[in-house]
Structures are given as structure tokens and as C-alpha cells.
Residue frames as qw, qx, qy, qz and C-alpha x, y, z in Angstrom:
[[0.472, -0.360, -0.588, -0.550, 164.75, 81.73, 79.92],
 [0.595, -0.420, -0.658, 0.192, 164.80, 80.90, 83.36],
 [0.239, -0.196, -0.407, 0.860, 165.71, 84.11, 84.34],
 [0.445, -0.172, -0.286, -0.831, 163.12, 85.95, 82.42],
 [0.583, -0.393, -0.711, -0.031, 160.20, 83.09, 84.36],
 [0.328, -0.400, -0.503, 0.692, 161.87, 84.26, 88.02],
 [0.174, -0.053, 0.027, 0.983, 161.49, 87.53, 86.99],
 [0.362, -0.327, -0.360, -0.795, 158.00, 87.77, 85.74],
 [0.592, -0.413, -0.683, 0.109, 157.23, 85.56, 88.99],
 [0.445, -0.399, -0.549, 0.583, 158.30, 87.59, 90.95],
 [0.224, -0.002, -0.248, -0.943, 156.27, 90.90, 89.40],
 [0.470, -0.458, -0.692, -0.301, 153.89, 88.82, 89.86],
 [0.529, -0.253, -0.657, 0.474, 154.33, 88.81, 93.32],
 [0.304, 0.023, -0.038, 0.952, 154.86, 92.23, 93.48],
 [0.108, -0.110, -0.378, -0.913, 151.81, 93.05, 92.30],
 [0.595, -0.575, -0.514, -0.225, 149.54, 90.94, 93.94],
 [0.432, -0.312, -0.501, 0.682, 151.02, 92.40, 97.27],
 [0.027, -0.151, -0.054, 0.987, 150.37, 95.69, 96.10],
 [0.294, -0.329, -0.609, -0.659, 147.13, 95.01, 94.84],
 [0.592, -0.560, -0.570, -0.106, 145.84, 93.57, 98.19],
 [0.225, -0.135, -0.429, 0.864, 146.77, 96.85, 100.38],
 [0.066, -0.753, -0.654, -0.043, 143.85, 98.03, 101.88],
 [0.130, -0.728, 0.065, -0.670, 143.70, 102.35, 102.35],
 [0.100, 0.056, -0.744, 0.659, 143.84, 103.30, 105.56],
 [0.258, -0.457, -0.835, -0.167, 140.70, 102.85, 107.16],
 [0.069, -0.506, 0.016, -0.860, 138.54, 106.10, 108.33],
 [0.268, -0.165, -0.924, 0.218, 137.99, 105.44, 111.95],
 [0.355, 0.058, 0.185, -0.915, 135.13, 108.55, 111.65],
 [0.184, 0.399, 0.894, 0.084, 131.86, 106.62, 111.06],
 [0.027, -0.118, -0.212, -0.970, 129.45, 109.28, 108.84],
 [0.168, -0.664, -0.724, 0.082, 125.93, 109.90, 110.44],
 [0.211, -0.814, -0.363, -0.402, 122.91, 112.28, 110.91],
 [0.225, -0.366, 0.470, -0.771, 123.57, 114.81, 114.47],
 [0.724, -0.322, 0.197, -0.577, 120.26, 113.20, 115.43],
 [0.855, 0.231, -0.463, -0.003, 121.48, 109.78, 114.92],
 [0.573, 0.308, -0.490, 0.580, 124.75, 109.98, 116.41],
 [0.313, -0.379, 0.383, -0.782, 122.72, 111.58, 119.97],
 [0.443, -0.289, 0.550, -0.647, 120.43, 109.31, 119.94],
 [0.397, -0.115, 0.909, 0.057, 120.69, 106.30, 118.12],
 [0.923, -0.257, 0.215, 0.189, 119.77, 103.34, 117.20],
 [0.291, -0.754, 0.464, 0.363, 123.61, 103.22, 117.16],
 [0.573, 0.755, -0.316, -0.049, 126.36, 103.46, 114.60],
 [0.931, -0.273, -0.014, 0.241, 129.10, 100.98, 114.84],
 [0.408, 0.783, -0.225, 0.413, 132.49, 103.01, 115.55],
 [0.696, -0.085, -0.477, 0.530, 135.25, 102.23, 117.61],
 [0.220, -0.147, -0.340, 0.902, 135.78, 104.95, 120.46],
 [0.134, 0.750, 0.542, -0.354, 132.48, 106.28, 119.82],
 [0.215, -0.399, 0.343, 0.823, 133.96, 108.75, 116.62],
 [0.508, 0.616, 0.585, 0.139, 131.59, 109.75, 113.89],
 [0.297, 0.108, 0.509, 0.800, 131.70, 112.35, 110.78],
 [0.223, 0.721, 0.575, -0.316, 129.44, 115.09, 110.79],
 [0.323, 0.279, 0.531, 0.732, 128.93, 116.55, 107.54],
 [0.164, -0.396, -0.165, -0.888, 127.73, 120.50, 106.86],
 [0.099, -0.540, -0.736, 0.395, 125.62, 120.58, 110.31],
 [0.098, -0.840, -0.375, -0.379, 123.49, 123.16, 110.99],
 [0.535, -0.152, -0.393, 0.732, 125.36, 125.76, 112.66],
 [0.161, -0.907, -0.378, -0.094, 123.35, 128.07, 114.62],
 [0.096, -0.934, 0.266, -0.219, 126.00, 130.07, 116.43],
 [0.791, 0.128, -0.233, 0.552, 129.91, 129.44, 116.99],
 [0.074, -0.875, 0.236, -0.417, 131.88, 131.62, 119.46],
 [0.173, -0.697, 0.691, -0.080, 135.37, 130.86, 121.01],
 [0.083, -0.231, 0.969, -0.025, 135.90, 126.72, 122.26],
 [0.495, 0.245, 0.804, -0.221, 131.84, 125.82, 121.31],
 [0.078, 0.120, -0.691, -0.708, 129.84, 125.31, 118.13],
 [0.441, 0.252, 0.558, -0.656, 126.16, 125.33, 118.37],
 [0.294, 0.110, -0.740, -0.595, 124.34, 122.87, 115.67],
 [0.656, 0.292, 0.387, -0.579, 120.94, 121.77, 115.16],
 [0.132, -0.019, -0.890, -0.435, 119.28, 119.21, 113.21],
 [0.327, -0.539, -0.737, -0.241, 115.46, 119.70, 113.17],
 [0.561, -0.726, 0.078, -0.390, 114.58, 120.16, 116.77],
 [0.777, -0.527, -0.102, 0.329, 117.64, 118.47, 118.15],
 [0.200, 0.939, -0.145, 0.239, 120.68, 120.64, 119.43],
 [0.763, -0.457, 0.093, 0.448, 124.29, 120.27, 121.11],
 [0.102, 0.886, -0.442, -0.098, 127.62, 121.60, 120.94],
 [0.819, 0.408, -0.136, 0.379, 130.85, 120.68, 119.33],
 [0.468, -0.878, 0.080, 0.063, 133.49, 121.78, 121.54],
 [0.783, 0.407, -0.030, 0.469, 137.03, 122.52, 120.24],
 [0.230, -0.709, -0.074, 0.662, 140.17, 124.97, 121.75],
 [0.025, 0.590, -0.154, -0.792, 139.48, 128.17, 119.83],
 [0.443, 0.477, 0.758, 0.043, 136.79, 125.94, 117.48],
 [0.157, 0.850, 0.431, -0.260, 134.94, 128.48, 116.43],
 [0.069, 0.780, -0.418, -0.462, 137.93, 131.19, 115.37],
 [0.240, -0.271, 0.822, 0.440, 138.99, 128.24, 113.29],
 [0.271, 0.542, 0.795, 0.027, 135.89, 127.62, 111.29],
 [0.262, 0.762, 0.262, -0.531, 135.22, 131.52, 110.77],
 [0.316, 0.655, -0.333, -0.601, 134.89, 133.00, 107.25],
 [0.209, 0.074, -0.844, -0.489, 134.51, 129.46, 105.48],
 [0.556, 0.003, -0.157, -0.816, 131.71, 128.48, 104.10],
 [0.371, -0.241, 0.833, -0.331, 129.75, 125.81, 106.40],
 [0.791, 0.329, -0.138, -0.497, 128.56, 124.01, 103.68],
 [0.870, 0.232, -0.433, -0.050, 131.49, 122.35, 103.07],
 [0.110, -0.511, 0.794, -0.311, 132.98, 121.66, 106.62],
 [0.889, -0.192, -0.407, -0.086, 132.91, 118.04, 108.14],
 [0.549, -0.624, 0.340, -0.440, 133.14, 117.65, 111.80],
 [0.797, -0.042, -0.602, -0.025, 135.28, 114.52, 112.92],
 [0.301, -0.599, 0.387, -0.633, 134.47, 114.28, 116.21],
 [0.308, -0.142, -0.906, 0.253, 134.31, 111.71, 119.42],
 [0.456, -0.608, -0.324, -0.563, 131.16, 112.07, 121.46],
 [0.006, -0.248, 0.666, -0.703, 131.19, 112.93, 125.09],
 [0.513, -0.449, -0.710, -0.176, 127.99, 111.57, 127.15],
 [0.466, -0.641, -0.386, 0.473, 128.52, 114.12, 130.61],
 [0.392, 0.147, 0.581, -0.698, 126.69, 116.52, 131.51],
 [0.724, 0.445, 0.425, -0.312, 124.63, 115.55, 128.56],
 [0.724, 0.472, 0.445, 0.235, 125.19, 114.34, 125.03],
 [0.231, 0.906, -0.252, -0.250, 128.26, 116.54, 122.91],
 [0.913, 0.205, 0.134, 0.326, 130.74, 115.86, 121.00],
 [0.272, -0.875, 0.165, 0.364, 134.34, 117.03, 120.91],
 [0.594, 0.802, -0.064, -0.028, 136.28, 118.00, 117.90],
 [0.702, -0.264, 0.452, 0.484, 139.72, 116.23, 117.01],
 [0.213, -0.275, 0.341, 0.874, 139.84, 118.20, 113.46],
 [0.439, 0.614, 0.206, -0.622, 137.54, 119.94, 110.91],
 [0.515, 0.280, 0.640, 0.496, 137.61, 118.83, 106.75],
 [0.277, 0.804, 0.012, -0.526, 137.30, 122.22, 104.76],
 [0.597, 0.693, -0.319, -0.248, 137.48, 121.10, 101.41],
 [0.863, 0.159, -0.378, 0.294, 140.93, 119.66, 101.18],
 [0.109, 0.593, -0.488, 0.631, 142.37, 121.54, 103.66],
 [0.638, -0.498, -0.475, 0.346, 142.39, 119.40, 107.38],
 [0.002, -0.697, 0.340, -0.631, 142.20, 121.57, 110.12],
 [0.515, -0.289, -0.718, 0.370, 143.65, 119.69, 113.45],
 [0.300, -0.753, 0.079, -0.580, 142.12, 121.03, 116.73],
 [0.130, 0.535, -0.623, 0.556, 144.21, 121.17, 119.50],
 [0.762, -0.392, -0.474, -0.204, 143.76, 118.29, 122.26],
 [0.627, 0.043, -0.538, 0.562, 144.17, 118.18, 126.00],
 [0.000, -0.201, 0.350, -0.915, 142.67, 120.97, 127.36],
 [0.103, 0.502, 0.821, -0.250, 139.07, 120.65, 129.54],
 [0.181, -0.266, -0.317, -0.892, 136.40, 122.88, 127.75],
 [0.186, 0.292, 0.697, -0.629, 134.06, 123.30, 130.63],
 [0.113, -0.320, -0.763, -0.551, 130.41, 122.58, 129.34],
 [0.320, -0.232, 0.088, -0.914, 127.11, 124.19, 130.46],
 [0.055, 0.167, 0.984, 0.030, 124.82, 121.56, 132.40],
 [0.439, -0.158, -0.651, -0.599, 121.60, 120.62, 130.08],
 [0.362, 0.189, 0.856, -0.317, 118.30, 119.25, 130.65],
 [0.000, -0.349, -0.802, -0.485, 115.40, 118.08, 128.68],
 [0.291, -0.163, 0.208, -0.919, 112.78, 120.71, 128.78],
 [0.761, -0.270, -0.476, -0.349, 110.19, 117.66, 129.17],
 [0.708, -0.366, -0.537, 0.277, 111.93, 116.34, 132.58],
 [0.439, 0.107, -0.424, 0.785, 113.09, 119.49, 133.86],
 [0.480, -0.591, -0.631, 0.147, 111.69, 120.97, 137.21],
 [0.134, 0.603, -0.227, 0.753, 111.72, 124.82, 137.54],
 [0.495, -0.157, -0.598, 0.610, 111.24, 124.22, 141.02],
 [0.057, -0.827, -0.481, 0.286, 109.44, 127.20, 143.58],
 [0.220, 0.099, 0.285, 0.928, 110.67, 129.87, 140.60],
 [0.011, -0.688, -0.290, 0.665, 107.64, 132.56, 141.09],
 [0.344, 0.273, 0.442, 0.782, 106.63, 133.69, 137.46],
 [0.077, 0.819, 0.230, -0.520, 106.25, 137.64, 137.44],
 [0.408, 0.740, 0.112, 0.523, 106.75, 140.13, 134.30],
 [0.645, 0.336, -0.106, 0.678, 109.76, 142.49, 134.74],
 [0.056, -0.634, -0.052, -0.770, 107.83, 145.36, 135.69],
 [0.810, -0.430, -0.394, 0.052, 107.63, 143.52, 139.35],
 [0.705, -0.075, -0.066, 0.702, 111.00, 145.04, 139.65],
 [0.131, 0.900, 0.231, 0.347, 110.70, 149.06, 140.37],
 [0.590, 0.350, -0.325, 0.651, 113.72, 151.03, 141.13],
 [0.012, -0.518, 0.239, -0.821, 112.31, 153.64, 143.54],
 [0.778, -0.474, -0.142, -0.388, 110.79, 150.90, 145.70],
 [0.065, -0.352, 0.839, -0.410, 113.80, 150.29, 148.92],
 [0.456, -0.282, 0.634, -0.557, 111.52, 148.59, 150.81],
 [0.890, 0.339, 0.064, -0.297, 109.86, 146.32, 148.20],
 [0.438, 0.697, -0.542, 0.168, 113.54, 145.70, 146.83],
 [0.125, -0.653, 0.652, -0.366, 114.96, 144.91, 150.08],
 [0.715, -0.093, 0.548, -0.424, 112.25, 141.94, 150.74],
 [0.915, 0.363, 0.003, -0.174, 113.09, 140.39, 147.75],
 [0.209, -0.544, 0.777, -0.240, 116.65, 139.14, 148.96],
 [0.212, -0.052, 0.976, 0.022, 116.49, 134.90, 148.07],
 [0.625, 0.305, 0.650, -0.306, 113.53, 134.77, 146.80],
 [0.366, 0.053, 0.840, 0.398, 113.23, 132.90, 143.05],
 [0.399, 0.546, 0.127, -0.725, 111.83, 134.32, 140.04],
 [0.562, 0.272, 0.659, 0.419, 110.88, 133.33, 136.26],
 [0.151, 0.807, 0.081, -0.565, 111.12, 136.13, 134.36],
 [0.664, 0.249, 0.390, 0.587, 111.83, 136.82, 130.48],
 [0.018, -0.918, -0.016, 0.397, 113.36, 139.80, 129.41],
 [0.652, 0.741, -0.098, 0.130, 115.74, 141.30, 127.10],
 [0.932, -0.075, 0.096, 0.342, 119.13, 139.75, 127.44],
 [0.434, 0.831, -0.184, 0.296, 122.35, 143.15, 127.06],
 [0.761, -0.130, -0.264, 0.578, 125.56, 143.89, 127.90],
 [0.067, -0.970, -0.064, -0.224, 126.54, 147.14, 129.80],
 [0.508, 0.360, -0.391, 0.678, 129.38, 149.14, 130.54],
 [0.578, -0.810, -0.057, -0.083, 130.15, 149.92, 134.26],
 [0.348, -0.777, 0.402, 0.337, 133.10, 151.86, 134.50],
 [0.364, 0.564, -0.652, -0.352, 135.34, 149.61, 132.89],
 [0.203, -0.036, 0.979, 0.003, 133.77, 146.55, 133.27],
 [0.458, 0.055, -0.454, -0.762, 131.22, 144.55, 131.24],
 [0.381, -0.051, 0.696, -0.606, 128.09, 143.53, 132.90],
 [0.142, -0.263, -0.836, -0.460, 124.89, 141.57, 131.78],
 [0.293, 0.207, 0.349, -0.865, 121.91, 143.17, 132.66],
 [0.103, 0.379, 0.909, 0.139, 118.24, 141.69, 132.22],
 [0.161, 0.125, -0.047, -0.978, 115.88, 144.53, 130.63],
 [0.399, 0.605, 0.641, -0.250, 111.66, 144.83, 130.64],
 [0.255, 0.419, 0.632, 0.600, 109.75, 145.57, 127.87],
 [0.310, -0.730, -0.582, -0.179, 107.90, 147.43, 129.45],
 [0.043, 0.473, -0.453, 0.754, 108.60, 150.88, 131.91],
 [0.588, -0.485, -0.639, 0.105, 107.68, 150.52, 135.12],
 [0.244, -0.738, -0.452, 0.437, 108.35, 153.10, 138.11],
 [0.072, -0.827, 0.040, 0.556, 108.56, 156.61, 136.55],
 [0.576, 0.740, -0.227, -0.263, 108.71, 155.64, 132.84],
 [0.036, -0.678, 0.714, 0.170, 112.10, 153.85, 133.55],
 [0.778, 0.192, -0.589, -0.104, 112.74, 150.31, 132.01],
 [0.668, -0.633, 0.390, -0.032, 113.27, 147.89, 135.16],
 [0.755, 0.461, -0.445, 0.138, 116.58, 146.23, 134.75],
 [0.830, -0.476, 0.289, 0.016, 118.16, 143.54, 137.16],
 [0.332, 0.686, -0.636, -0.125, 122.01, 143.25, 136.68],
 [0.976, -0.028, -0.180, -0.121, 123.21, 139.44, 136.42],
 [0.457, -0.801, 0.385, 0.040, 125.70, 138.45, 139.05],
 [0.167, 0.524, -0.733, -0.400, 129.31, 137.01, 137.24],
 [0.880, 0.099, 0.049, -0.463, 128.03, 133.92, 135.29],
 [0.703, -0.324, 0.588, 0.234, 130.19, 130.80, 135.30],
 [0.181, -0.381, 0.698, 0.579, 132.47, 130.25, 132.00],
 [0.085, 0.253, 0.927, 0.263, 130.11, 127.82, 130.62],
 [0.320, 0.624, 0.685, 0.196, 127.17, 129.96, 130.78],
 [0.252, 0.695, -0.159, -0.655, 128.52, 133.00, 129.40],
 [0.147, -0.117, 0.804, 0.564, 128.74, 131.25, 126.29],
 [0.031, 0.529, 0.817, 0.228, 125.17, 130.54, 126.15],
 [0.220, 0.771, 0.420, -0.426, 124.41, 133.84, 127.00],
 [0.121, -0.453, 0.441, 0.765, 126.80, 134.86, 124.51],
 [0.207, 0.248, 0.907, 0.271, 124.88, 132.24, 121.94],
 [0.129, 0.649, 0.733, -0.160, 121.59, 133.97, 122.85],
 [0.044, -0.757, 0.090, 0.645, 122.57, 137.44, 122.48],
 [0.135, -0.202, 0.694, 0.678, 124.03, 136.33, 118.99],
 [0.121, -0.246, -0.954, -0.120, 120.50, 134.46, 117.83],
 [0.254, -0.317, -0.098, -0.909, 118.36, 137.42, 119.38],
 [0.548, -0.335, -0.761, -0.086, 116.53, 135.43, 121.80],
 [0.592, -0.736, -0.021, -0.328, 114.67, 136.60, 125.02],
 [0.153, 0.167, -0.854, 0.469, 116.44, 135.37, 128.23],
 [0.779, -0.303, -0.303, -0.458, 113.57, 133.11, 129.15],
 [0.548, 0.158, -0.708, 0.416, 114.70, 131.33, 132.82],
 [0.519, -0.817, -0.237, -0.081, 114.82, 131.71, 136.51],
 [0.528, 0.344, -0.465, 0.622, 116.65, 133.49, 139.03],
 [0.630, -0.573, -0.434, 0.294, 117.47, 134.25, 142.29],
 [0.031, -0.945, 0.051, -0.323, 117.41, 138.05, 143.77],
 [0.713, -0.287, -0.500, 0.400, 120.34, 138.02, 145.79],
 [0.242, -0.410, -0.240, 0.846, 121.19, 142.09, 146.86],
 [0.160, 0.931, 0.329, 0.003, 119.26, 145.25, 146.24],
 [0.552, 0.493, 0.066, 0.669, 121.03, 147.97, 144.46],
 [0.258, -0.322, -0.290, 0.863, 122.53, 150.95, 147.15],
 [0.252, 0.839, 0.467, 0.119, 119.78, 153.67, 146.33],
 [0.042, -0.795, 0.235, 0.558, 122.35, 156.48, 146.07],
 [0.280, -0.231, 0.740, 0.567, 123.31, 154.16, 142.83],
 [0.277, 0.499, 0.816, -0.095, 119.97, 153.15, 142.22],
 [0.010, -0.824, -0.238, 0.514, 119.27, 157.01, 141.59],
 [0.118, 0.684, -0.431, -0.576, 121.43, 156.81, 138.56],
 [0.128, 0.184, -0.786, -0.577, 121.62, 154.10, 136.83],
 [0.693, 0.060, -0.007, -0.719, 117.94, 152.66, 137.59],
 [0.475, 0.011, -0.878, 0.061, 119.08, 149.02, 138.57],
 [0.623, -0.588, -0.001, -0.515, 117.02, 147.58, 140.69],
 [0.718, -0.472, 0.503, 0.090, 119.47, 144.48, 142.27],
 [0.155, -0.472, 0.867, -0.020, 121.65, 141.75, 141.83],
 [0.852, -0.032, 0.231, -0.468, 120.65, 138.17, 140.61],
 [0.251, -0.347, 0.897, 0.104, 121.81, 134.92, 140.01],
 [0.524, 0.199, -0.533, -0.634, 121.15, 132.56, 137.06],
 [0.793, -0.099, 0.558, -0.224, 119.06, 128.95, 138.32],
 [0.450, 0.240, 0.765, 0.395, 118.38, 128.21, 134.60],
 [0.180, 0.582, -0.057, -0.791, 117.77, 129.26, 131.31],
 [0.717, 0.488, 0.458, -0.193, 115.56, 128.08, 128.15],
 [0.132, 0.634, -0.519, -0.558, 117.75, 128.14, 124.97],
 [0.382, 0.215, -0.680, -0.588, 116.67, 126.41, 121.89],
 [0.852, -0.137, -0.470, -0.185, 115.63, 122.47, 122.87],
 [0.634, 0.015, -0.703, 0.323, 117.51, 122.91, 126.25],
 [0.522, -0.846, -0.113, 0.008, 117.54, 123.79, 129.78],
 [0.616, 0.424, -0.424, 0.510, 120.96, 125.50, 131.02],
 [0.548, -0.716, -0.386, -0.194, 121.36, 125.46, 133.95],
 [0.146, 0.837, -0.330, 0.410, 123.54, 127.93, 136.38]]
């Protein structure tokens, strides 16, 4: 009899031990995009939160472009984007840590599809494009002209525009030269001799080819400013109908400023 007592005592035991393990505890915290940018804050250790089905506007290599409303940021992940393709972004969840430099993003430690975790690789820097709020930002002595400012068969007009800042929107392509691929800003419009003017864009820094890459995806103008830096040789000029060289200041893309 006394054994039989120990025995159920100690089942007892058993059981209340096992009763009062707790799960592990999820150290994502689940909130809104807009929330989790800009508050009033969520309590989560390390800053880590749970973003459920964003809005994903455009995804392409290490960034994810998501929207809630009228706010936007990237998710930033190595080779994000290839991991994420061909399921259906309804049912992904983003557990990510926010970053606060150059502006508000968050970077991706792994994805939830269904039941399937997908870890994303940590350790590497994923250079980011720097932001601004189009309310505080300052295009500075940017010079707004329409494309058609730009005329291929004009050296001498060409030449004088060397440094000097423009705001121009235009249509946003990629061209082949030789064997390299260029960006090139195209008018709507012809200017000298029927020809579309088109100003090629000089190599753009890692971070914003992505966003032109974003824009190009998303069909958007290239709305921005830039800086002429070289007229085009006019024995070249004669063929392909570039008029120079320019460099990106900044560029308008959804709810942000990017800036080159």
C-alpha cells in the first residue's frame, strides 16, 4: 500500500512539472508595418516584430519593397527576394529586427510560408539606399526643365551644361551598349530633328540600382534631379542620339526621397 501512495505521489509530481512548462516563448512581437515604423511602440526585446502578409510592392535580389497605406520601407534579406518567389504572399510572415540607419527598415532573420520556415542567411551588410521624407527634403538649386531641354545636335548648348543641376522626369530604360547595360533617361516628347532626347545615367551605386530596378518593375516615371556631368563625343552623338552623361542627386519613389 505504501508503495502504490509513493507511486501515485510521485505521478503526481510528474505531472504537475509537466503541466507547468511554459512553450517557448515567440520573441517576434506581431504588429501593423505602420506601427512597427512609427509607433506608439510595441514591447519586444531587440526591437523584433512579426509582419504578417505585407503589402509587397516589388521584391528583387537582397530587398523587399512593402507598403501599408501610404507608408513604405524595405525588408532586406541575402537573396530575400529569390526566396519568397512563386509563393503566394498572402500567407508569408516576415520575422524581422528593425534597423533605424539611414532611415527606418527592417532586416529579415527568416520568412513563415505556411509551415515551412525559411531561415535567411545572417552576417552579410546589405547596403541600403539613403531616404528622406518628401515633406523635409530640400531639392536644393535643381533647375526644373522638361527633357526636350536636352537636344542632341546642339555641341555648344551641350557643352555649357557640364555641373549644372537639373529636375527632370522622364522615362526610366535600360540599353545595350556593346556589351554592357546602361540606364538611360528618355523624353516624351522629340526634340531636335524628331529624335527622343535621352541622357545616359552615369554607374549608379548598388543601393540605387535597386530602386531603379523597383521603379522600372512598378512602371513609374524617374521623377528626381541630376547633375550633367560630360557631353556625349558628337561623332557618337551622330548615332546613337545621346545627348551626355549624368549623375543621380535624388529620386521620388513611392513616399520617399532616394537619394544618390
Amino acid at each position: 500500500m505504501t508503495r502504490k501512495l509513493f507511486a501515485l505521489c510521485l505521478l503526481g509530481v510528474f505531472v504537475i512539472a509537466g503541466c507547468g512548462e511554459k512553450a517557448p516563448e515567440d520573441p517576434y512581437a506581431k504588429v501593423s508595418l505602420h506601427r512597427a515604423l512609427y509607433g506608439p511602440p510595441v514591447l519586444s526585446k531587440g526591437f523584433k516584430y512579426k509582419l504578417v502578409a505585407p503589402d509587397i510592392v516589388e521584391s528583387a535580389g537582397d530587398y523587399v519593397l512593402v507598403r501599408e497605406g501610404q507608408v513604405s520601407t524595405f525588408i532586406t534579406g541575402a537573396s530575400l527576394a529569390d526566396k519568397i518567389t512563386g509563393r503566394d504572399p498572402g500567407t508569408l510572415t516576415f520575422n524581422v529586427v528593425k534597423r533605424f540607419s539611414p532611415a527606418p527598415f527592417f532586416r529579415c532573420e527568416n520568412v513563415v510560408a505556411g509551415n515551412d520556415t525559411i531561415p535567411i542567411p545572417q552576417g552579410r551588410t546589405i547596403p541600403l539606399p539613403r531616404m528622406s521624407n518628401p515633406a523635409n527634403f530640400d531639392p536644393g538649386d535643381h533647375t526644373d526643365v522638361k527633357m526636350t531641354h536636352f537636344r542632341y545636335n546642339d555641341t555648344v548648348g551641350l557643352d555649357k551644361e557640364v555641373d549644372k543641376k537639373y529636375a527632370v522626369t522622364a522615362k526610366l530604360v535600360r540599353a545595350q551598349e556593346g556589351k554592357e547595360t546602361v540606364w538611360m533617361l528618355e523624353g516624351s516628347e522629340p526634340a531636335a530633328r524628331g529624335v527622343m532626347p535621352t541622357l545616359r545615367i552615369s554607374s549608379p551605386s548598388p543601393a540605387m540600382e535597386i530602386v531603379l530596378n523597383l521603379m522600372v518593375k512598378s512602371g513609374q516615371p524617374f521623377d528626381g534631379g541630376v547633375t550633367f556631368t560630360e557631353a556625349e563625343p558628337w561623332v557618337k552623338r551622330q548615332k546613337n542620339h545621346v545627348c551626355g552623361t549624368v549623375d543621380i542627386d535624388y529620386v521620388k519613389f513611392l513616399d520617399r526621397v532616394f537619394r544618390g
